[in-house]
Backbone as a printed PyTorch tensor [residue, N CA C, xyz], in Angstrom:
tensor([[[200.3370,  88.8320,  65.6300],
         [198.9230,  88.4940,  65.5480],
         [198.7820,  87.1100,  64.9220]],

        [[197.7870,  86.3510,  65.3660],
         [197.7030,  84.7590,  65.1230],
         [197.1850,  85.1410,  63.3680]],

        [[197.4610,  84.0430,  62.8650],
         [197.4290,  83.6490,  61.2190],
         [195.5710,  82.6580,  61.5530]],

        [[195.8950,  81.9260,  61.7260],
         [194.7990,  80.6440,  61.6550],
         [193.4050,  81.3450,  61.9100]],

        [[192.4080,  80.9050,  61.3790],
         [191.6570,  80.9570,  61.3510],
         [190.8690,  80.4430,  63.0610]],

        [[191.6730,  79.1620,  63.0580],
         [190.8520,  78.7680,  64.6550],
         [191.8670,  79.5730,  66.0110]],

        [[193.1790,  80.3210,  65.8140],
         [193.8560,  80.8100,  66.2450],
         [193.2380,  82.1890,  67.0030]],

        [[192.2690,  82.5990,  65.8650],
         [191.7300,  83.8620,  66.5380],
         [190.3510,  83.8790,  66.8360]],

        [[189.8180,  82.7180,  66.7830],
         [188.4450,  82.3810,  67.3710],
         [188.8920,  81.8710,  69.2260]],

        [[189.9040,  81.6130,  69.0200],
         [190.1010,  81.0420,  70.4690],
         [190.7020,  82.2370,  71.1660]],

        [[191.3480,  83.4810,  70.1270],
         [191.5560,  84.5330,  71.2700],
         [189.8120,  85.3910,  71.6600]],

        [[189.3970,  85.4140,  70.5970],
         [187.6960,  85.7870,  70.7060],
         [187.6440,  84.8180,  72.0680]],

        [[187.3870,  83.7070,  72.3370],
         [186.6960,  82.7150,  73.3830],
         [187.7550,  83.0850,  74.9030]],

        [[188.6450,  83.3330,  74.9000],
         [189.4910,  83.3160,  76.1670],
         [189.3210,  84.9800,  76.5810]],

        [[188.9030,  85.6620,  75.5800],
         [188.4440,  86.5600,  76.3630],
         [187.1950,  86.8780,  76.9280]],

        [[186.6710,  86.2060,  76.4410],
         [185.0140,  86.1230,  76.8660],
         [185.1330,  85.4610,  78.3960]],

        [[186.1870,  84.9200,  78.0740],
         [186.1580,  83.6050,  79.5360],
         [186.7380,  84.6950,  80.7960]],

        [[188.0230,  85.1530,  80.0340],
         [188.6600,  86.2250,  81.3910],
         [187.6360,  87.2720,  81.6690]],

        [[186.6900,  87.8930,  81.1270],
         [185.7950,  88.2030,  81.8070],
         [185.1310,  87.9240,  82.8900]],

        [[184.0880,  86.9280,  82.2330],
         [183.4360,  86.2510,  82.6650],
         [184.0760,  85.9880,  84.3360]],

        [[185.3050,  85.5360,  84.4020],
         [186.1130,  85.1530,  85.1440],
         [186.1300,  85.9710,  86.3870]],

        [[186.4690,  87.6620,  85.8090],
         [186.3660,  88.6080,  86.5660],
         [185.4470,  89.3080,  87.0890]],

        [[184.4120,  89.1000,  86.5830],
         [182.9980,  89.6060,  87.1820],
         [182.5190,  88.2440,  88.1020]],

        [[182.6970,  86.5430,  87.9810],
         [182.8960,  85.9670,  89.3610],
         [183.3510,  86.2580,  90.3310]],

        [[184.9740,  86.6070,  90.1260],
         [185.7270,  86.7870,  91.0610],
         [185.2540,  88.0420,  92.0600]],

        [[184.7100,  89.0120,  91.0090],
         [184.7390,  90.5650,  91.8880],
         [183.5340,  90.5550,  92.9440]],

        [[182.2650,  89.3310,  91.9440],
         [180.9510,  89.2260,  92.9950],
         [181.3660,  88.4630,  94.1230]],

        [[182.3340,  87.7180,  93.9180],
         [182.6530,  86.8370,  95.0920],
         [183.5010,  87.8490,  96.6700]],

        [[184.3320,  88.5610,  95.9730],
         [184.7810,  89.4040,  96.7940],
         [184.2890,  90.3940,  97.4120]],

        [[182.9100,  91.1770,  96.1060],
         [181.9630,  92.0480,  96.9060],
         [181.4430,  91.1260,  98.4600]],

        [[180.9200,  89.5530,  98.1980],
         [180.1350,  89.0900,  99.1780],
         [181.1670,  88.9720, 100.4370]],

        [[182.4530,  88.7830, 100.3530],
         [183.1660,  88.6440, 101.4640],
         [183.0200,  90.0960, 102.3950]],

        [[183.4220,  91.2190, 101.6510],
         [183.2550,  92.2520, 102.1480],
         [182.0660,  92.8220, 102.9090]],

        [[180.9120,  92.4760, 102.6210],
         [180.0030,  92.2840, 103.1540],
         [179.9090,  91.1230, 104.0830]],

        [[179.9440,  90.7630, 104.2050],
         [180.5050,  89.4470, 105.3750],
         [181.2680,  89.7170, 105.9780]],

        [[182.4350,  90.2880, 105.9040],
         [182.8710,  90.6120, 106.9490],
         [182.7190,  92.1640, 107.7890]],

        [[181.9250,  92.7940, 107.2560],
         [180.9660,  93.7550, 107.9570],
         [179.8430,  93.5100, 109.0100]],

        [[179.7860,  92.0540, 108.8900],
         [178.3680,  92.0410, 109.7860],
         [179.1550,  91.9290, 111.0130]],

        [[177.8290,  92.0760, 111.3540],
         [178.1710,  91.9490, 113.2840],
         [177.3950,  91.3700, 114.1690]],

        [[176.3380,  90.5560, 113.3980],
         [175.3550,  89.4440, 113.9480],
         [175.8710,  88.7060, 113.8100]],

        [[176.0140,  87.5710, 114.9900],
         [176.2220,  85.8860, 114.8240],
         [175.2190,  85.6550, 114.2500]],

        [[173.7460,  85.7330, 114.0720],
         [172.5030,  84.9590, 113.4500],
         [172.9330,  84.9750, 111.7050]],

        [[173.1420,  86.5060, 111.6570],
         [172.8600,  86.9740, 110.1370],
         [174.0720,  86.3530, 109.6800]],

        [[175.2860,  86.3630, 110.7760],
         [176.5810,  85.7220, 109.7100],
         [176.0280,  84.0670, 109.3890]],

        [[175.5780,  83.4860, 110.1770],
         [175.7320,  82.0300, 110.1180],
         [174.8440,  81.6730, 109.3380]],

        [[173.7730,  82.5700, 108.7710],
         [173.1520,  82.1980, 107.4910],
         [173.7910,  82.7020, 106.1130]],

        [[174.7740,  83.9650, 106.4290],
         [175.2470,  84.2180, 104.8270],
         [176.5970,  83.3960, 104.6650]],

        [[177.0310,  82.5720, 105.8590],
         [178.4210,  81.8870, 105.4010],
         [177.7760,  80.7390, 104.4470]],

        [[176.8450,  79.5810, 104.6060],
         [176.8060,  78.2530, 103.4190],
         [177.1350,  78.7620, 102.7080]],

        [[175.6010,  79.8120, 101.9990],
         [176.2020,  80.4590, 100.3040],
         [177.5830,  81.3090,  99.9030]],

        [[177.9850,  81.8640, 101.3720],
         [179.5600,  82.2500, 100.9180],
         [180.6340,  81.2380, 100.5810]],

        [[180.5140,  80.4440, 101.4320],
         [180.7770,  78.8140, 101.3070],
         [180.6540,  78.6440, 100.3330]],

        [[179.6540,  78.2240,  99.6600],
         [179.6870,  77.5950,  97.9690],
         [179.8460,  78.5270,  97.5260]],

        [[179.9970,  79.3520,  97.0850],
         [180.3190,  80.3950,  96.0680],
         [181.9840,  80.3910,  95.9710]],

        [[182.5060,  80.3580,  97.0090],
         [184.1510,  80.1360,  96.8850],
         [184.2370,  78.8450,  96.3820]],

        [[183.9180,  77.5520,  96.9710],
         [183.8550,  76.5570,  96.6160],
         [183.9780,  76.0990,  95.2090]],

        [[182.6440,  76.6830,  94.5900],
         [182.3920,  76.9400,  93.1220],
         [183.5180,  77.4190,  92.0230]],

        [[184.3690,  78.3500,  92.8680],
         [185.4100,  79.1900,  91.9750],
         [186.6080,  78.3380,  92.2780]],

        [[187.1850,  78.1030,  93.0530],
         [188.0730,  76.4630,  93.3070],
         [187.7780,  75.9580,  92.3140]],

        [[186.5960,  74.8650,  92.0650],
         [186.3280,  74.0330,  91.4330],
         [186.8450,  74.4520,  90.2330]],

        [[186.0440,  75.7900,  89.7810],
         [186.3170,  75.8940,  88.2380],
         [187.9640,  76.8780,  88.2270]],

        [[188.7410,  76.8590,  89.0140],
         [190.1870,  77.1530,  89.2030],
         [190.1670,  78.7990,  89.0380]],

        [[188.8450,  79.4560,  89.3200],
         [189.2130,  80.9350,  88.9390],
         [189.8350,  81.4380,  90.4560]],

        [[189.9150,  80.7410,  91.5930],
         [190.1670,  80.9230,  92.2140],
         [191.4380,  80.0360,  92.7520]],

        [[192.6010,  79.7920,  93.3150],
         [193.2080,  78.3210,  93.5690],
         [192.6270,  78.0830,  94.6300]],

        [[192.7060,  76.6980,  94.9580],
         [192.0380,  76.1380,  95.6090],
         [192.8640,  76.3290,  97.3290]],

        [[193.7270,  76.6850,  97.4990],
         [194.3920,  77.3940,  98.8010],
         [193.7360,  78.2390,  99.2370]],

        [[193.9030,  79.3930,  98.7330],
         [193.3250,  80.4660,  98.7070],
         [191.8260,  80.4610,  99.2280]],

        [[191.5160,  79.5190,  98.2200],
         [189.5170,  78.9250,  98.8420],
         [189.7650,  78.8290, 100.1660]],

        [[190.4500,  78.0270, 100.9420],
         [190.9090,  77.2250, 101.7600],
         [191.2090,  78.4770, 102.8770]],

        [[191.8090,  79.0540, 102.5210],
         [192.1220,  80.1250, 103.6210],
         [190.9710,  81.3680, 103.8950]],

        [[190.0680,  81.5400, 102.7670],
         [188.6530,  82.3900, 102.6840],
         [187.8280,  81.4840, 104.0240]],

        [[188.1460,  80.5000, 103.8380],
         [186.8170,  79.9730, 104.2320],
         [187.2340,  79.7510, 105.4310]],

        [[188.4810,  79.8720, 105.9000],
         [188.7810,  79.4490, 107.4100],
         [188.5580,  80.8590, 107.7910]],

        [[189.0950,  81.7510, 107.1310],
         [188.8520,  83.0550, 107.8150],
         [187.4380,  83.7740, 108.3710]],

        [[186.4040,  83.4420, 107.2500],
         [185.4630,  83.6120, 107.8710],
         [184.9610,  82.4670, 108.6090]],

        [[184.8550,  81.2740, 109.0550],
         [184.5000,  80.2610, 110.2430],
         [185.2080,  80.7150, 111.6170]],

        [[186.1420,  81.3790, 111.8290],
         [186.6630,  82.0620, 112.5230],
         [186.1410,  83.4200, 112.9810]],

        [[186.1900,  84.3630, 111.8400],
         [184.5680,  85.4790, 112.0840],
         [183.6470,  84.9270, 113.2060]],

        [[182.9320,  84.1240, 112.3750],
         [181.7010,  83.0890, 112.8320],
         [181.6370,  83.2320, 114.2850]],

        [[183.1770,  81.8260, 114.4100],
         [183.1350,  81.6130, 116.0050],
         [183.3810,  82.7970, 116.7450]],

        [[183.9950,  83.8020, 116.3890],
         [184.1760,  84.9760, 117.2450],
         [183.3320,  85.7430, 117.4360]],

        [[182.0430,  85.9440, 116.9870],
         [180.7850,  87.0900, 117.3270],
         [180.0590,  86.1770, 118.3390]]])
């Protein structure tokens, strides 16, 4: 167990963060799943932007790697073109 005083304020803060982290990640994955349930071209091609940025978003802030983004997002543009 950490000694320091700022030692265990920063395990307090990194867990707040891996949370935080995981309730992004899980809303992000609920929305894929739902996305990839639809079966409208109209309805998909309006919920991909915001699926779009929402991965985007998690890249950026690395809760996601940025590959991974990369391969979400081809997968569903592919969806897309296929309905």
């Amino acid at each position: 167990m950490a000694n320091h005083k700022s030692s265990l304020k920063r395990i307090r803060a990194n867990e707040k963060k891996r949370i935080a982290n995981r309730y992004y990640a899980k809303t992000m994955r609920h929305m894929l799943r739902d996305f990839r349930e639809l079966t409208d071209k109209v309805e998909a091609e309006q919920q991909l932007p915001k699926l779009v940025s929402t991965i985007d978003r998690l890249a950026k802030r690395t809760i996601i790697h940025k590959n991974k983004a990369a391969n979400l997002k081809s997968k569903c543009m592919k969806k897309v073109a296929t309905l």
